[in-house]
C-alpha positions in Angstrom: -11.6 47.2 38.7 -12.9 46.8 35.0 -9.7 46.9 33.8 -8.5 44.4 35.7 -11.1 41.8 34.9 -10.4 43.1 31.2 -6.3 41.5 31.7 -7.8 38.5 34.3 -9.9 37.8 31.0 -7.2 38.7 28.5 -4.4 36.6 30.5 -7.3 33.5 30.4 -7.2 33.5 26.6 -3.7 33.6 26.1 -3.3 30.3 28.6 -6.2 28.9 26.5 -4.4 29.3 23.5 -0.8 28.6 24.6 -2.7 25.4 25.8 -4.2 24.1 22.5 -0.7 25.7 21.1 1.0 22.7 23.8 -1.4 20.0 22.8 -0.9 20.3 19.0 2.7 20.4 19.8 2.2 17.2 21.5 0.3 15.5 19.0 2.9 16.4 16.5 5.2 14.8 19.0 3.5 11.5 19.3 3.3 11.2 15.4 6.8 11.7 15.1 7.2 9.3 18.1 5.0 7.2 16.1 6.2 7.8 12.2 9.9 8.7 13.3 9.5 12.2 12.0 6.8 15.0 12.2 3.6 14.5 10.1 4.2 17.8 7.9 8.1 17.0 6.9 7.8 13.0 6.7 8.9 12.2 2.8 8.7 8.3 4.0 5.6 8.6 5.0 4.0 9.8 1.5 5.9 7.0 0.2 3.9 5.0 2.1 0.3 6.5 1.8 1.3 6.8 -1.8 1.7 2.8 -2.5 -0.8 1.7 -0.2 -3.1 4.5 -2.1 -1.9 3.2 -5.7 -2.3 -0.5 -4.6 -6.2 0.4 -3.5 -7.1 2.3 -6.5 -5.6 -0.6 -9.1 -7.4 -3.4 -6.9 -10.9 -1.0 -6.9 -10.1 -1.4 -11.1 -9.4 -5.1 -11.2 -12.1 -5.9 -9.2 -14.4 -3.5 -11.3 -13.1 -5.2 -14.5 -13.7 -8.4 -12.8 -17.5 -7.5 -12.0 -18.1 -6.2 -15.6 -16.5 -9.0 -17.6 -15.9 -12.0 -15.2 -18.6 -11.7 -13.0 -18.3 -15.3 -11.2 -14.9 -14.1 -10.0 -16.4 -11.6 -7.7 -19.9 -13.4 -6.9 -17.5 -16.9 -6.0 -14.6 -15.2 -4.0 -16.4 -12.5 -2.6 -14.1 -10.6 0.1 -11.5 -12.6 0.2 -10.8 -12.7 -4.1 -11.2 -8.7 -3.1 -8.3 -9.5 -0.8 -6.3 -11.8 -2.7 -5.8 -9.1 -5.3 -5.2 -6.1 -3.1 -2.3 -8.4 -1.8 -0.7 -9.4 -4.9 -1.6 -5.7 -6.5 0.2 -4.0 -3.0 3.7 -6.5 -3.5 3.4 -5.4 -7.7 3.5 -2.1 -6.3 5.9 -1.9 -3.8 8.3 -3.8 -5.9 7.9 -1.1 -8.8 8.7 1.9 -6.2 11.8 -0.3 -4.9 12.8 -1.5 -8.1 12.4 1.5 -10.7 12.3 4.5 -8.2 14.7 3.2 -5.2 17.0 1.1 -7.0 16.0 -1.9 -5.1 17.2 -5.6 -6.5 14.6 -8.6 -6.3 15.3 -11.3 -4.6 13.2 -13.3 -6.1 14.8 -15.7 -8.4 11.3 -15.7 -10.8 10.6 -12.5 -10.0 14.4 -11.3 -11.1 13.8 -13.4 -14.2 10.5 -11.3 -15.4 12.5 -8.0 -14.7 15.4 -9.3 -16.5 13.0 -9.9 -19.7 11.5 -6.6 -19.4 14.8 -4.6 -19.4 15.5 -5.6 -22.7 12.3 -4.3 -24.0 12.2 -0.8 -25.6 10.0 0.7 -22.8 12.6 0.2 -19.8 14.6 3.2 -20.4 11.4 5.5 -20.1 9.1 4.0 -17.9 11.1 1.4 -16.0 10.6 -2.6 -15.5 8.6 -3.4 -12.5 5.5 -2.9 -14.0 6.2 -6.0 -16.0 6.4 -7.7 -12.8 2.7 -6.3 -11.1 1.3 -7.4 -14.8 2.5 -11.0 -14.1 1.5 -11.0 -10.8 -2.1 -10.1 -12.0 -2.2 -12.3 -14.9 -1.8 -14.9 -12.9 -4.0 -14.2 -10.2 -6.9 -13.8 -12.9 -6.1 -17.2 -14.0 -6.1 -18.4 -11.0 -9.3 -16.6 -9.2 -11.0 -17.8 -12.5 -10.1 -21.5 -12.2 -10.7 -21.3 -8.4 -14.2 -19.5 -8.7 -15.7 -22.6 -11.4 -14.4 -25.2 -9.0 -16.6 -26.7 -6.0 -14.1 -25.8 -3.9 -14.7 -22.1 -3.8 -17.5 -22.2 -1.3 -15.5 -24.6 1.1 -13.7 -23.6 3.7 -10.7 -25.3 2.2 -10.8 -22.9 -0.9 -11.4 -20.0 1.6 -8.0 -21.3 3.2 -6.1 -21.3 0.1 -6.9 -17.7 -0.6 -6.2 -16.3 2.7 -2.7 -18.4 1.7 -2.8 -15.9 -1.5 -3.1 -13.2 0.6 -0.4 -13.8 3.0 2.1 -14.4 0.2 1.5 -11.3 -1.2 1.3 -8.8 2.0 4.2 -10.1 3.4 6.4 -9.4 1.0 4.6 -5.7 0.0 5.3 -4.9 3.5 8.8 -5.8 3.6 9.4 -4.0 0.3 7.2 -1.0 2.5 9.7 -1.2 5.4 12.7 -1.1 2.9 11.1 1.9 1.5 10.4 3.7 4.7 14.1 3.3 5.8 15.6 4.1 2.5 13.6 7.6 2.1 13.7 8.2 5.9 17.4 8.4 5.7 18.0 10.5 2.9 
């Protein structure tokens, strides 16, 4: 009798196991349903995480630079300056993986321009030319976050409107140049 109980309990424990073994085998099958591959062997998907990783760590500097030396920058445009540069930073990104890494082309006629000029320079060979492209795209933004944070404008809800317009040109294209990347590493 007590060895029977022993294999009733034994035979428990294995159909325990064999059914958190069938629920993780699940999960990995709603992940790849979700990611189009399993979470342990998706390449595309560290792409991803990796630019969407960079783009948060150079906006957390900007913005740090911006609170040390420009400090009305951050105190005027608040969350959505934060935003505003994580958008532009994300496209700068994504463009350097696509352009230097994937062998992406812009199709940007300005954009193409600025890569143009920085394949010429000595550098290109060794570390590539999109990163002329993200330093642009952030000059720029500085300039402009600085003019916009000294005008009246940057407390009314037009100038709120204006940067959420900043955002949206930048995350639309970083996530098109995302989905390019996702399908170019996912196939090989």
């Amino acid at each position: 009798m007590r060895i029977s109980q022993e294999i009733q309990q034994h035979s428990v424990l294995s159909n325990l196991k064999l059914s958190n073994a069938s629920s993780i085998v699940r999960f990995e099958s709603r992940s790849a349903i979700a990611f189009g591959c399993p979470i342990t062997e998706c390449p595309a998907l560290s792409w991803v995480l990796g630019v969407i990783g960079a783009s948060l760590l150079l906006t957390v500097g900007i913005w740090w630079v911006f609170e040390m030396f420009v400090p009305l920058i951050p105190q005027r445009t608040g969350l959505f300056g934060a935003s505003a540069v994580f958008a532009q930073v994300f496209d700068g990104v994504s463009t350097i993986v696509g352009v230097d890494l994937l062998s992406f082309t812009e199709q940007v006629f300005v954009s193409r321009q600025i890569l143009s000029v920085a394949s010429e320079l000595p550098t290109a060979p060794s570390i590539g030319v999109g990163w002329a492209l993200l330093v642009v795209k952030i000059g720029v933004l500085t300039g402009a976050l600085y003019l916009f944070s000294n005008e009246s404008e940057a407390d009314s809800p037009y100038g709120r409107w204006l940067l959420v317009i900043v955002v949206i040109v930048g995350v639309i294209p970083g996530l098109n140049n995302l989905a390019l990347i996702w399908e170019t590493v996912a196939a090989g």
